[in-house]
mmCIF file of the N, C-alpha and C atoms, coordinates in Angstrom:
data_MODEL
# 
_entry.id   MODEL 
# 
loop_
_atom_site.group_PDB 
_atom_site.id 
_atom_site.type_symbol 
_atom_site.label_atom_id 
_atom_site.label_alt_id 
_atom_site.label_comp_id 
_atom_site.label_asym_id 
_atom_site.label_entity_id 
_atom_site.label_seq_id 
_atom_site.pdbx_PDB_ins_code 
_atom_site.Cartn_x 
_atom_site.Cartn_y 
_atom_site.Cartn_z 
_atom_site.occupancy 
_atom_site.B_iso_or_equiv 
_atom_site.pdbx_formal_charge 
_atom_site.auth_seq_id 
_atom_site.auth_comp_id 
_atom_site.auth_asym_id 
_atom_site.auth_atom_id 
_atom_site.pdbx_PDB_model_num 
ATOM 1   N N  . UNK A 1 1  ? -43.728 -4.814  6.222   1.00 0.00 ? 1  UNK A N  1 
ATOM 2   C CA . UNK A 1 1  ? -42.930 -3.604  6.331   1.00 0.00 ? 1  UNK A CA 1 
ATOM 3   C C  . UNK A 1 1  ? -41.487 -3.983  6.661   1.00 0.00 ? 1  UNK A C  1 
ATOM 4   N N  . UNK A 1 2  ? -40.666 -3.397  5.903   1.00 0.00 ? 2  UNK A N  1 
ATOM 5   C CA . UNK A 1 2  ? -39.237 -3.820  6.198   1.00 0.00 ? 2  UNK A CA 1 
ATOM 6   C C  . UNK A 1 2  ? -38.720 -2.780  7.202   1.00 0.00 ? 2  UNK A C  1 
ATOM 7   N N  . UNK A 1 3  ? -37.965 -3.602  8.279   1.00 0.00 ? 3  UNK A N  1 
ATOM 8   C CA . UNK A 1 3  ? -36.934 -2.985  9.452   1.00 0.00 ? 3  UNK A CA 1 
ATOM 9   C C  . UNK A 1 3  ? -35.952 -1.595  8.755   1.00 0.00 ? 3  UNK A C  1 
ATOM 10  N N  . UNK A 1 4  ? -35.884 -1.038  9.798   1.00 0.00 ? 4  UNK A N  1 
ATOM 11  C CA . UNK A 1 4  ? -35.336 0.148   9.687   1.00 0.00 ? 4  UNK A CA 1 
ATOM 12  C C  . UNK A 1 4  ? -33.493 -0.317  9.039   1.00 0.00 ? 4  UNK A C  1 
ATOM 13  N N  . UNK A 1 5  ? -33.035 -1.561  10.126  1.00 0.00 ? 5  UNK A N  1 
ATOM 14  C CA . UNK A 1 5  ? -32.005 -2.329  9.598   1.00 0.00 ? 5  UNK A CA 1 
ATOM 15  C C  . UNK A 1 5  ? -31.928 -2.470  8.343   1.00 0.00 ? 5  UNK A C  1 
ATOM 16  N N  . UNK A 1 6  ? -32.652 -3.261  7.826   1.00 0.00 ? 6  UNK A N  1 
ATOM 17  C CA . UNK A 1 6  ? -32.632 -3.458  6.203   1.00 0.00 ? 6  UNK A CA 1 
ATOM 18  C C  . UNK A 1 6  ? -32.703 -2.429  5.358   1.00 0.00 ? 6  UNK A C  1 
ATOM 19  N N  . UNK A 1 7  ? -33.306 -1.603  5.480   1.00 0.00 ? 7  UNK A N  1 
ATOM 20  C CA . UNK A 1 7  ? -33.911 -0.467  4.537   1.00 0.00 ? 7  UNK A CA 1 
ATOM 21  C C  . UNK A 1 7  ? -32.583 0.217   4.517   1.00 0.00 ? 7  UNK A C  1 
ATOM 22  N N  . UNK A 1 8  ? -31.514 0.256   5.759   1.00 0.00 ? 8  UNK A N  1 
ATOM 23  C CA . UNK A 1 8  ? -29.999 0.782   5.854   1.00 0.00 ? 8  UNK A CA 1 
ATOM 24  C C  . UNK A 1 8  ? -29.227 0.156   4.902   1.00 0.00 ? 8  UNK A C  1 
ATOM 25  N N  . UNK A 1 9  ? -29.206 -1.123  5.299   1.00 0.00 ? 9  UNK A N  1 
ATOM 26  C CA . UNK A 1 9  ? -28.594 -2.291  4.263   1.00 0.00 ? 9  UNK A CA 1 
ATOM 27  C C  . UNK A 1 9  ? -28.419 -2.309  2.860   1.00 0.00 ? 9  UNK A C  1 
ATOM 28  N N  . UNK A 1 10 ? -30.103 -2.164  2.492   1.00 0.00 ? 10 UNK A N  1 
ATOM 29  C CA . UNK A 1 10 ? -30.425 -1.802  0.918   1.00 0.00 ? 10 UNK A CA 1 
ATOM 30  C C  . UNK A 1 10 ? -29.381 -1.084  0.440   1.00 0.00 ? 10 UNK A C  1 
ATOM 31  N N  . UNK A 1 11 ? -30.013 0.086   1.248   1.00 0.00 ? 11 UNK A N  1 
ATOM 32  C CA . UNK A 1 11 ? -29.426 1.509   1.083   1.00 0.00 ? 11 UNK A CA 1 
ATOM 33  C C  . UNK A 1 11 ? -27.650 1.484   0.606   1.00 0.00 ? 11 UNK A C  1 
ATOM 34  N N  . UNK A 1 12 ? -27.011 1.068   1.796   1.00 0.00 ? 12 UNK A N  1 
ATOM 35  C CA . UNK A 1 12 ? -25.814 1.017   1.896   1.00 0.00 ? 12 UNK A CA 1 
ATOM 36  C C  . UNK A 1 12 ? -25.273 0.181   0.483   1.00 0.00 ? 12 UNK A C  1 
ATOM 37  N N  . UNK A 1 13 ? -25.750 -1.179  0.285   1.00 0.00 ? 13 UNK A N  1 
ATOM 38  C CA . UNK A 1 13 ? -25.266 -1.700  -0.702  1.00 0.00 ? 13 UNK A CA 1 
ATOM 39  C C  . UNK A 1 13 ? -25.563 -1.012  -2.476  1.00 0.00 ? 13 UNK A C  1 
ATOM 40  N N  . UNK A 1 14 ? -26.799 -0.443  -2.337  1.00 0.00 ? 14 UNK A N  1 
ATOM 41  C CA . UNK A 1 14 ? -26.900 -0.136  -3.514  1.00 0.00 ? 14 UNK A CA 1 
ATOM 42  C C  . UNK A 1 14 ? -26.213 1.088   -3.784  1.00 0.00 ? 14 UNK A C  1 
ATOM 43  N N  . UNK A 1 15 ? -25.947 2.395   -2.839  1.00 0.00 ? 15 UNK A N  1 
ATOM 44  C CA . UNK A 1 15 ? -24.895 3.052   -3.077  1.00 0.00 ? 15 UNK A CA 1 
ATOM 45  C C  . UNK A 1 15 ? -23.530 2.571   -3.500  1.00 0.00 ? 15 UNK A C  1 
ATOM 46  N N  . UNK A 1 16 ? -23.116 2.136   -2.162  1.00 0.00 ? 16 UNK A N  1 
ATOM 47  C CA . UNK A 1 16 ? -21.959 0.879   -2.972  1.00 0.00 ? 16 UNK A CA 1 
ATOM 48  C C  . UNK A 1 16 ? -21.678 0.831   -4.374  1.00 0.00 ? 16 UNK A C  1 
ATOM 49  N N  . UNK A 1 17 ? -22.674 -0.119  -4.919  1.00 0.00 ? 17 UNK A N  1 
ATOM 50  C CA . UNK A 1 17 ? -23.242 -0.634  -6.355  1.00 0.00 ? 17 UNK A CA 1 
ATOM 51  C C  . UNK A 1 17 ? -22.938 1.036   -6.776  1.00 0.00 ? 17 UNK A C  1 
ATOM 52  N N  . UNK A 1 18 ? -24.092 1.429   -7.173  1.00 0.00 ? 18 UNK A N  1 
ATOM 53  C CA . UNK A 1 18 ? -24.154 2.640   -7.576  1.00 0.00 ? 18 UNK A CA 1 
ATOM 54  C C  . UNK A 1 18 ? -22.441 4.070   -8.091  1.00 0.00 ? 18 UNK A C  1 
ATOM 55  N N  . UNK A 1 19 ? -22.182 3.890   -6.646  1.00 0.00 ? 19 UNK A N  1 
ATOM 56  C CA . UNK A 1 19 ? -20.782 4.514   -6.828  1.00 0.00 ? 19 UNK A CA 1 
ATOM 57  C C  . UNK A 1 19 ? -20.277 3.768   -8.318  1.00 0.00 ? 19 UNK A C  1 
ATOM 58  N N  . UNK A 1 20 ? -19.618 2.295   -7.584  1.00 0.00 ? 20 UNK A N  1 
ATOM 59  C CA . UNK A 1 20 ? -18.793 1.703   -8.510  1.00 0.00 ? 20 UNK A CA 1 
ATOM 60  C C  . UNK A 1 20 ? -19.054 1.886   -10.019 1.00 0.00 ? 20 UNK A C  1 
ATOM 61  N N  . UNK A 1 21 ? -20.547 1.682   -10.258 1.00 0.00 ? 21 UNK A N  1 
ATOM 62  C CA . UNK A 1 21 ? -20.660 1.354   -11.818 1.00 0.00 ? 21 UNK A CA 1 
ATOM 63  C C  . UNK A 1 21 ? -21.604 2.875   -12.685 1.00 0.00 ? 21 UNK A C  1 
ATOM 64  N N  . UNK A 1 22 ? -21.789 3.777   -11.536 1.00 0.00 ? 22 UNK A N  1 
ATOM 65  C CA . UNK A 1 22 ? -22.212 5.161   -11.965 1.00 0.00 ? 22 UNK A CA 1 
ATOM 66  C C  . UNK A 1 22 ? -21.490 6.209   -11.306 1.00 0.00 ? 22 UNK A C  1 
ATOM 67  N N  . UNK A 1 23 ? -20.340 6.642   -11.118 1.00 0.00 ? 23 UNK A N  1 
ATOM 68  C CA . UNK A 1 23 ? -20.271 7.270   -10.141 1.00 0.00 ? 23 UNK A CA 1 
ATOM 69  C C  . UNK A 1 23 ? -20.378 8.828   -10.222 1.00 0.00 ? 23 UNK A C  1 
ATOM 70  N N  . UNK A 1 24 ? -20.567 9.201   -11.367 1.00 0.00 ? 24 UNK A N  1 
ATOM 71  C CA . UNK A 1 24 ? -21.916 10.549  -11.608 1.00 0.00 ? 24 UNK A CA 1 
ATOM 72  C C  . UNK A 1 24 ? -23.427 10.045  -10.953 1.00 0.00 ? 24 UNK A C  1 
ATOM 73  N N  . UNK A 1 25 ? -23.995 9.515   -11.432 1.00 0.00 ? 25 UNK A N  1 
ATOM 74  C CA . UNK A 1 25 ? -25.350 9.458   -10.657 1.00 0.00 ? 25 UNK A CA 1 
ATOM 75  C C  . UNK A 1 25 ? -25.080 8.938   -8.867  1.00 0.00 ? 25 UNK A C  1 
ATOM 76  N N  . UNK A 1 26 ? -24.318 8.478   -8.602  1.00 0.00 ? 26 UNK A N  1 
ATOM 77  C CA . UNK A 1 26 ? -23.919 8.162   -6.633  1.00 0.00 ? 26 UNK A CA 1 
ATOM 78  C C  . UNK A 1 26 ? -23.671 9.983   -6.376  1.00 0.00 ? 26 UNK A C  1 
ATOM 79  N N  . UNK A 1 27 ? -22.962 10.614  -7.233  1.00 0.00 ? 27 UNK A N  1 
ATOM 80  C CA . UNK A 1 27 ? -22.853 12.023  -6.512  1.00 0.00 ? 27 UNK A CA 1 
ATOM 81  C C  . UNK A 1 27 ? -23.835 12.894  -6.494  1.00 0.00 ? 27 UNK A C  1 
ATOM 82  N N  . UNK A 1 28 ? -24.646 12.303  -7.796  1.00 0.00 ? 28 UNK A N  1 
ATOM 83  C CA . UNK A 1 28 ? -26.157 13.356  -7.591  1.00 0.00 ? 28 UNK A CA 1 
ATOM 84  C C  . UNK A 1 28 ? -27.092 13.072  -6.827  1.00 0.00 ? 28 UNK A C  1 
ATOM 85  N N  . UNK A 1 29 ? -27.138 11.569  -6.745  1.00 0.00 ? 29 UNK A N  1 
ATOM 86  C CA . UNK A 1 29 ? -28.021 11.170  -5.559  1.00 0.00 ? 29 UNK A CA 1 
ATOM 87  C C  . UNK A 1 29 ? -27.654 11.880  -4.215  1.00 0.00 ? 29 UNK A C  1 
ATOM 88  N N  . UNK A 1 30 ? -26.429 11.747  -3.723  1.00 0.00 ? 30 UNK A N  1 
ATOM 89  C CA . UNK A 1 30 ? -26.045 11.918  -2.402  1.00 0.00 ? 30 UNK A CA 1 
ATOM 90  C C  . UNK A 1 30 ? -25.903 13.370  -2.237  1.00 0.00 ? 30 UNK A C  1 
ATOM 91  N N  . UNK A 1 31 ? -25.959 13.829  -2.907  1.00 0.00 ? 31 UNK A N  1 
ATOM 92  C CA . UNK A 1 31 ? -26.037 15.410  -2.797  1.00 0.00 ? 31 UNK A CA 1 
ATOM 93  C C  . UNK A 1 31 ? -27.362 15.988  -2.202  1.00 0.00 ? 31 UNK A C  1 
ATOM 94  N N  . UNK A 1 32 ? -28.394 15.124  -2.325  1.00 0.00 ? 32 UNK A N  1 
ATOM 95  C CA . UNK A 1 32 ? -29.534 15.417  -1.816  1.00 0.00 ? 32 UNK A CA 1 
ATOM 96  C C  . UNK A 1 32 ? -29.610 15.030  -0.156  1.00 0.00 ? 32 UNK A C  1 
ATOM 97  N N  . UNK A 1 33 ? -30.826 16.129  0.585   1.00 0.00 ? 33 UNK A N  1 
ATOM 98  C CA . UNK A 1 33 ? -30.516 15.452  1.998   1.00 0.00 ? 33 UNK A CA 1 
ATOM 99  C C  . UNK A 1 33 ? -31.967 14.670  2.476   1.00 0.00 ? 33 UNK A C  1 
ATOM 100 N N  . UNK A 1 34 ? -31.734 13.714  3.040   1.00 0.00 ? 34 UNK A N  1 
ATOM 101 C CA . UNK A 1 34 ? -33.022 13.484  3.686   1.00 0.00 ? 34 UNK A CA 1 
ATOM 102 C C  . UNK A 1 34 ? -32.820 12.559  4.730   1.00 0.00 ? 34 UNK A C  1 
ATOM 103 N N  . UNK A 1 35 ? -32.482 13.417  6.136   1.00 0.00 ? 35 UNK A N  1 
ATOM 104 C CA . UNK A 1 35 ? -32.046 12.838  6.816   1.00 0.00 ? 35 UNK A CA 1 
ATOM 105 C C  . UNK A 1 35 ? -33.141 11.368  8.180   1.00 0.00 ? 35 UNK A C  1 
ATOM 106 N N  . UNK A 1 36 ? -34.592 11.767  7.618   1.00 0.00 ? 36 UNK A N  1 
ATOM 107 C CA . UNK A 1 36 ? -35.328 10.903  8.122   1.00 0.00 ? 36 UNK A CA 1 
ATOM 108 C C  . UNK A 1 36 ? -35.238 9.325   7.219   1.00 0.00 ? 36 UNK A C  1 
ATOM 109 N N  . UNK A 1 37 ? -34.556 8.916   6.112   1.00 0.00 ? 37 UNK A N  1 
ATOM 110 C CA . UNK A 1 37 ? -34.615 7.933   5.464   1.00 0.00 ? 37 UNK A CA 1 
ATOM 111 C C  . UNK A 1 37 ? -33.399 6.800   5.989   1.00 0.00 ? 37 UNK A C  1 
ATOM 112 N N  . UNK A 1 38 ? -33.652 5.731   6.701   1.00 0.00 ? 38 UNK A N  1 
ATOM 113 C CA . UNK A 1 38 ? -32.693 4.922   6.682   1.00 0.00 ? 38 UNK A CA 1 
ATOM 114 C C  . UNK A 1 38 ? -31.804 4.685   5.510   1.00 0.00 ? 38 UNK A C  1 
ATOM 115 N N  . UNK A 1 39 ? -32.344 4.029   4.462   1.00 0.00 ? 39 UNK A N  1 
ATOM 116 C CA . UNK A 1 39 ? -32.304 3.756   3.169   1.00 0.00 ? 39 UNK A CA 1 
ATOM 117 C C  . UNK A 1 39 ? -31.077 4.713   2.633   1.00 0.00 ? 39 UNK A C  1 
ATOM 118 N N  . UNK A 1 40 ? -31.634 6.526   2.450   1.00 0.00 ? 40 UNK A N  1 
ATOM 119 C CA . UNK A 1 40 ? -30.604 7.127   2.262   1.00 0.00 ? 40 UNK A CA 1 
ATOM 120 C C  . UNK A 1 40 ? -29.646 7.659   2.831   1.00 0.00 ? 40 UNK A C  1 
ATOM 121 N N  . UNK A 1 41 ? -29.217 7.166   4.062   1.00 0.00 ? 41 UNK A N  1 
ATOM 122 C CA . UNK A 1 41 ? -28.082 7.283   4.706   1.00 0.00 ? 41 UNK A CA 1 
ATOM 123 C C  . UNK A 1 41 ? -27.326 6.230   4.512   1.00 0.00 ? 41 UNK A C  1 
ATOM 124 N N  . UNK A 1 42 ? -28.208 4.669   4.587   1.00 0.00 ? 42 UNK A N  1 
ATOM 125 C CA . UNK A 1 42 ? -27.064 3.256   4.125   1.00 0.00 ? 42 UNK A CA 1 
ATOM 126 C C  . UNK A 1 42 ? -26.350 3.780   2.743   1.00 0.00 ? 42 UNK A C  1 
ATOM 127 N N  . UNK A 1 43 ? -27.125 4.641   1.609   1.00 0.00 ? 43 UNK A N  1 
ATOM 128 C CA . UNK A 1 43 ? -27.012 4.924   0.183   1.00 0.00 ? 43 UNK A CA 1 
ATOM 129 C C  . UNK A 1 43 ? -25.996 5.858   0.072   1.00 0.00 ? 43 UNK A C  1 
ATOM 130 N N  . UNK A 1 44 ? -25.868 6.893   0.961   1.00 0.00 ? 44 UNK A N  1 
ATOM 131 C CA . UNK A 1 44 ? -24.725 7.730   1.109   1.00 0.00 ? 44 UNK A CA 1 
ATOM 132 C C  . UNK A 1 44 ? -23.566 6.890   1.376   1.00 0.00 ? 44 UNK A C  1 
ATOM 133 N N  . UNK A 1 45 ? -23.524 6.449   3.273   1.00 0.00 ? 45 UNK A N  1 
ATOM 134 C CA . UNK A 1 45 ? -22.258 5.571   3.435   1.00 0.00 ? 45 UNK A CA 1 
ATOM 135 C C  . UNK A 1 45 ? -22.003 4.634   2.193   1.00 0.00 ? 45 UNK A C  1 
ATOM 136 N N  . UNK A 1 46 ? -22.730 4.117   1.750   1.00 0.00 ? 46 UNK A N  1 
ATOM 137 C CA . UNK A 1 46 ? -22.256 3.134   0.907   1.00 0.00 ? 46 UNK A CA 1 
ATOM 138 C C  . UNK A 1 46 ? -21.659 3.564   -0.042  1.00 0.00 ? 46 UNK A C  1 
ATOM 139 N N  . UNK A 1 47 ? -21.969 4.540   -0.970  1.00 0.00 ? 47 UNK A N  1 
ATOM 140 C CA . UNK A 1 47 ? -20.405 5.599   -1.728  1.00 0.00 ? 47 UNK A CA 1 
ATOM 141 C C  . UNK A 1 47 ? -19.356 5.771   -0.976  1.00 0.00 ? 47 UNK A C  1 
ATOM 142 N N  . UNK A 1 48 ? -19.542 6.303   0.022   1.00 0.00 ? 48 UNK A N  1 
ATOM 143 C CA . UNK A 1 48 ? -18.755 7.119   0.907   1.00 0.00 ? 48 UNK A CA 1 
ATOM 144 C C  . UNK A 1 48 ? -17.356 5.593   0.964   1.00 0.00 ? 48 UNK A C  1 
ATOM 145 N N  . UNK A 1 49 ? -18.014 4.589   1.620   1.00 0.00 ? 49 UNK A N  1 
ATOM 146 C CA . UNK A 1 49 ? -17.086 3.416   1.311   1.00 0.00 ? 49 UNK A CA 1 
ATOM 147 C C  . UNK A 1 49 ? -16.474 3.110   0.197   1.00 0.00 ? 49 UNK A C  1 
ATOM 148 N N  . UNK A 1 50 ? -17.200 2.861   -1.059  1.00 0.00 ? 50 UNK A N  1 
ATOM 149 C CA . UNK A 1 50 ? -16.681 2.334   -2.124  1.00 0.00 ? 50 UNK A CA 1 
ATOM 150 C C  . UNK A 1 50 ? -15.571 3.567   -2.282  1.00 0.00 ? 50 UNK A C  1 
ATOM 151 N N  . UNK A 1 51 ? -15.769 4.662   -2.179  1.00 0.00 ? 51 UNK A N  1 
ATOM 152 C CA . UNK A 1 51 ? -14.831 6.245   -2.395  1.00 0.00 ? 51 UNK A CA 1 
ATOM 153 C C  . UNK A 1 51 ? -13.510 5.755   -1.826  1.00 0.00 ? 51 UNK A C  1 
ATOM 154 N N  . UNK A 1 52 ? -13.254 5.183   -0.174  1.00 0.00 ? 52 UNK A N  1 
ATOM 155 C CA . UNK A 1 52 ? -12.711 4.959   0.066   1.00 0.00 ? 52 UNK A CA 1 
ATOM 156 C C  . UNK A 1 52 ? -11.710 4.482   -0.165  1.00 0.00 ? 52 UNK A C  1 
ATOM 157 N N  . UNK A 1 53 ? -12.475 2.958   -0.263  1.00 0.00 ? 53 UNK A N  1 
ATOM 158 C CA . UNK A 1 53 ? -11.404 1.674   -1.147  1.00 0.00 ? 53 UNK A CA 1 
ATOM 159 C C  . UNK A 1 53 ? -10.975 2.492   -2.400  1.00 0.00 ? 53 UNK A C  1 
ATOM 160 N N  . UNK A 1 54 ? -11.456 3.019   -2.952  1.00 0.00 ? 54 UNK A N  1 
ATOM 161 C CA . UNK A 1 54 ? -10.686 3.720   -4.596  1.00 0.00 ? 54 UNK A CA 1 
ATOM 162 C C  . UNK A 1 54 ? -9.597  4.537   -3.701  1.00 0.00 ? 54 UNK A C  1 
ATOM 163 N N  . UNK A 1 55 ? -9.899  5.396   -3.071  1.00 0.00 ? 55 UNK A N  1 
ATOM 164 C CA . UNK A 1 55 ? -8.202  6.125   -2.594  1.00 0.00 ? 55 UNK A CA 1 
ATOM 165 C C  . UNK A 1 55 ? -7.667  5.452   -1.720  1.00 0.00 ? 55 UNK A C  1 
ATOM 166 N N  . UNK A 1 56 ? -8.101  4.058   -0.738  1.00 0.00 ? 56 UNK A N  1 
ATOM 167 C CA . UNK A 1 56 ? -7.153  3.421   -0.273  1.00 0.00 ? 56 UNK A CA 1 
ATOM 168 C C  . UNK A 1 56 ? -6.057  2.505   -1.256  1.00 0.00 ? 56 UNK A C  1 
ATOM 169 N N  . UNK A 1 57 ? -6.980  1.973   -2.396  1.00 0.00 ? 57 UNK A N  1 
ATOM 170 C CA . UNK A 1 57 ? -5.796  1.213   -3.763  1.00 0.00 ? 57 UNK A CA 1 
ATOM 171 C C  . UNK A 1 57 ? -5.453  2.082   -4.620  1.00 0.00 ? 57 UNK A C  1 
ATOM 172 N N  . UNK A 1 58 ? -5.642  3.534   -4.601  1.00 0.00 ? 58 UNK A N  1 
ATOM 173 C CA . UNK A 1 58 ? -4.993  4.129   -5.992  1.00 0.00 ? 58 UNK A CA 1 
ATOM 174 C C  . UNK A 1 58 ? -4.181  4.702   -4.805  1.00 0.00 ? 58 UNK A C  1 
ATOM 175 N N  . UNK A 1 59 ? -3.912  4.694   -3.473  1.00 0.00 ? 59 UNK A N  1 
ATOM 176 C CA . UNK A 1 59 ? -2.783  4.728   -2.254  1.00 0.00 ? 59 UNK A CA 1 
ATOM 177 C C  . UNK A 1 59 ? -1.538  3.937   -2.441  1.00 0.00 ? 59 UNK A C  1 
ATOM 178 N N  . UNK A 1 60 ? -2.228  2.986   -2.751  1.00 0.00 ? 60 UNK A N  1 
ATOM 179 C CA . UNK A 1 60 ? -1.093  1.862   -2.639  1.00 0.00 ? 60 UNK A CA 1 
ATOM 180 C C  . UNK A 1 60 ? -0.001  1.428   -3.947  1.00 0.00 ? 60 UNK A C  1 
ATOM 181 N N  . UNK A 1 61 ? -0.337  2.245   -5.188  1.00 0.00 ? 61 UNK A N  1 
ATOM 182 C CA . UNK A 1 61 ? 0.662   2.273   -5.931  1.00 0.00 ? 61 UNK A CA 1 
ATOM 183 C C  . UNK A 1 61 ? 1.696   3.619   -5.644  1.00 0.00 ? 61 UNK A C  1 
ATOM 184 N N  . UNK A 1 62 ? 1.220   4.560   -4.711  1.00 0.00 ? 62 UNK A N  1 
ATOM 185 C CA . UNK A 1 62 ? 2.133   6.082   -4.592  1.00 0.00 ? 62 UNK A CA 1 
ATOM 186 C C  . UNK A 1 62 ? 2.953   5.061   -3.540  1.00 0.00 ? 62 UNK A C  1 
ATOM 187 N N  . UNK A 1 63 ? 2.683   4.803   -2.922  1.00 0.00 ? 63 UNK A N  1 
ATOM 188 C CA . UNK A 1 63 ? 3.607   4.189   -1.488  1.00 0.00 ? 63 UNK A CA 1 
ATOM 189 C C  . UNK A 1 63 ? 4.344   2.820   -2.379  1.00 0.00 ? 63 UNK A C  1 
ATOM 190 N N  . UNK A 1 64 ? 4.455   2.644   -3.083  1.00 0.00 ? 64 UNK A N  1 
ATOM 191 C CA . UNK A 1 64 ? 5.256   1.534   -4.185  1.00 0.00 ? 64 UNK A CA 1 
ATOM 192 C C  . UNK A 1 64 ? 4.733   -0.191  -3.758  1.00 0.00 ? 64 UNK A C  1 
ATOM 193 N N  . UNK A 1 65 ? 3.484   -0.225  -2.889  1.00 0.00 ? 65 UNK A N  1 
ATOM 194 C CA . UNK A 1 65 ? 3.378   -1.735  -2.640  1.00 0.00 ? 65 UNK A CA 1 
ATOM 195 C C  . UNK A 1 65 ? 1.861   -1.449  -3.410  1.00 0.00 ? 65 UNK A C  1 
ATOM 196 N N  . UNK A 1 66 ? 1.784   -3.383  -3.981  1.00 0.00 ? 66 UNK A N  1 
ATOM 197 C CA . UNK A 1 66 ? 0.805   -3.883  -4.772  1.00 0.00 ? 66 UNK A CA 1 
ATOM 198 C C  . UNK A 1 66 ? -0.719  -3.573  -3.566  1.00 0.00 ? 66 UNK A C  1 
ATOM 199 N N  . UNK A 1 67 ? -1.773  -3.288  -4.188  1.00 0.00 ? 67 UNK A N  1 
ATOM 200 C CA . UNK A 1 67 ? -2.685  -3.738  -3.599  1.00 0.00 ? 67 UNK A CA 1 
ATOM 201 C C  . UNK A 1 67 ? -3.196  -4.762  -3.062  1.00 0.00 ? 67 UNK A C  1 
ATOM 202 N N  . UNK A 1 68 ? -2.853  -5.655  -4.005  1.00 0.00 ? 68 UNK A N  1 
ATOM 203 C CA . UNK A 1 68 ? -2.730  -7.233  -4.057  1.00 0.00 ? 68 UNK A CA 1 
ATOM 204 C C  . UNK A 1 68 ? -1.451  -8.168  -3.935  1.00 0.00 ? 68 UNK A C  1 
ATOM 205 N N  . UNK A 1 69 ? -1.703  -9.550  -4.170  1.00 0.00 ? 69 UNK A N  1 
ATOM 206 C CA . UNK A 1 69 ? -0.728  -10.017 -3.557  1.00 0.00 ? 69 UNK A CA 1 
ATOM 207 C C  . UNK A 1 69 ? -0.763  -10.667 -5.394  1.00 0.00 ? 69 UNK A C  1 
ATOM 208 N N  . UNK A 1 70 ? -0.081  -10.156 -6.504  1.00 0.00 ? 70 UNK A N  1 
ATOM 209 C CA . UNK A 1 70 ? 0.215   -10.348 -7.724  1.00 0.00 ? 70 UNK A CA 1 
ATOM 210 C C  . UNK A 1 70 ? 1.317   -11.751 -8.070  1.00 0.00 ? 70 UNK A C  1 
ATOM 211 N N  . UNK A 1 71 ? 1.984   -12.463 -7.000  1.00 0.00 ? 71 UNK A N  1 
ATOM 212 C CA . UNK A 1 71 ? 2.622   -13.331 -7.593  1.00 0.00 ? 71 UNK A CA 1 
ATOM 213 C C  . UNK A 1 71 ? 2.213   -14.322 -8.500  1.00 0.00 ? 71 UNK A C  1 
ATOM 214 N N  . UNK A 1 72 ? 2.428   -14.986 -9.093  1.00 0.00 ? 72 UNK A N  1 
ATOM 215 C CA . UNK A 1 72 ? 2.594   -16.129 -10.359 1.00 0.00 ? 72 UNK A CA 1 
ATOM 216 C C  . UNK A 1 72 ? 2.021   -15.799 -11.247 1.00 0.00 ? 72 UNK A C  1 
ATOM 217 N N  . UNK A 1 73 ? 1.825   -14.384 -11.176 1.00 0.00 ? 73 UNK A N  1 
ATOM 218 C CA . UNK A 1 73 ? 0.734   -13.563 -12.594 1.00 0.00 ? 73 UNK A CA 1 
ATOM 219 C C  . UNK A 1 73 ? 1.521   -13.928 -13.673 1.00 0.00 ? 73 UNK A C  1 
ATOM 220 N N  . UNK A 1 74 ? 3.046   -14.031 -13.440 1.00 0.00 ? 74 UNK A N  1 
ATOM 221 C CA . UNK A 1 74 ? 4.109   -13.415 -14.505 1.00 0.00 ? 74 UNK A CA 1 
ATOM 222 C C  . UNK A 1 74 ? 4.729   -15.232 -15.117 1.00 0.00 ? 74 UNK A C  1 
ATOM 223 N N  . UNK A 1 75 ? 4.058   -15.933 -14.358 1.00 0.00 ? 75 UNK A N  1 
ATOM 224 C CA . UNK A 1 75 ? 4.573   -17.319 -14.861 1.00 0.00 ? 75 UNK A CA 1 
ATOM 225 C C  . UNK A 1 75 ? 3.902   -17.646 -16.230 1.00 0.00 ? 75 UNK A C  1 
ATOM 226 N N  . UNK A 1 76 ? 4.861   -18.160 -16.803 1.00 0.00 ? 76 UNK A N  1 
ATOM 227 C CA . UNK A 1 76 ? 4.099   -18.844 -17.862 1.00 0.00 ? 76 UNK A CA 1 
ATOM 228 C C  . UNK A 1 76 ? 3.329   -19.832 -17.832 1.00 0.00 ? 76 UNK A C  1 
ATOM 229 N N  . UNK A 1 77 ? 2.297   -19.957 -18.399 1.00 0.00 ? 77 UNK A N  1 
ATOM 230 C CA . UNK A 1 77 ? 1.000   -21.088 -18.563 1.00 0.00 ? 77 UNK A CA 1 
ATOM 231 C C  . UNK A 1 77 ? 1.243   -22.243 -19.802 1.00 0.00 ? 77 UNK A C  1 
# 
């Protein structure tokens, strides 16, 4: 039987996952409630994060600095 820990973990990362590369199916999932499931609360936060990082870097071009640190992109090879 897996720990209540892990089953969060799962959870959390595969939302994560999920957001990034579905992020129609992360909103239909999480729309549902079930608040006795470790699993789907790691699965919620874990959108809820990836959501984040997307409006913390699509932030950072309105405020005029890189997300990243882009130097020697522009050098020639």
């Amino acid at each position: 039987m897996e720990t209540d820990e892990k089953l969060y973990m799962q959870g959390f990362n595969n939302g994560y996952l999920i957001a990034k590369h579905d992020p129609e199916l992360a909103a239909k999932l999480t729309t549902q409630t079930n608040d006795q499931s470790d699993y789907f609360q790691g699965l919620v936060l874990g959108k809820q994060e990836y959501d984040k990082e997307v409006r913390e870097w699509a932030r950072s071009f309105t405020k005029g600095k890189p997300a990243r640190d882009d130097k020697g992109l522009e050098k020639e090879r």
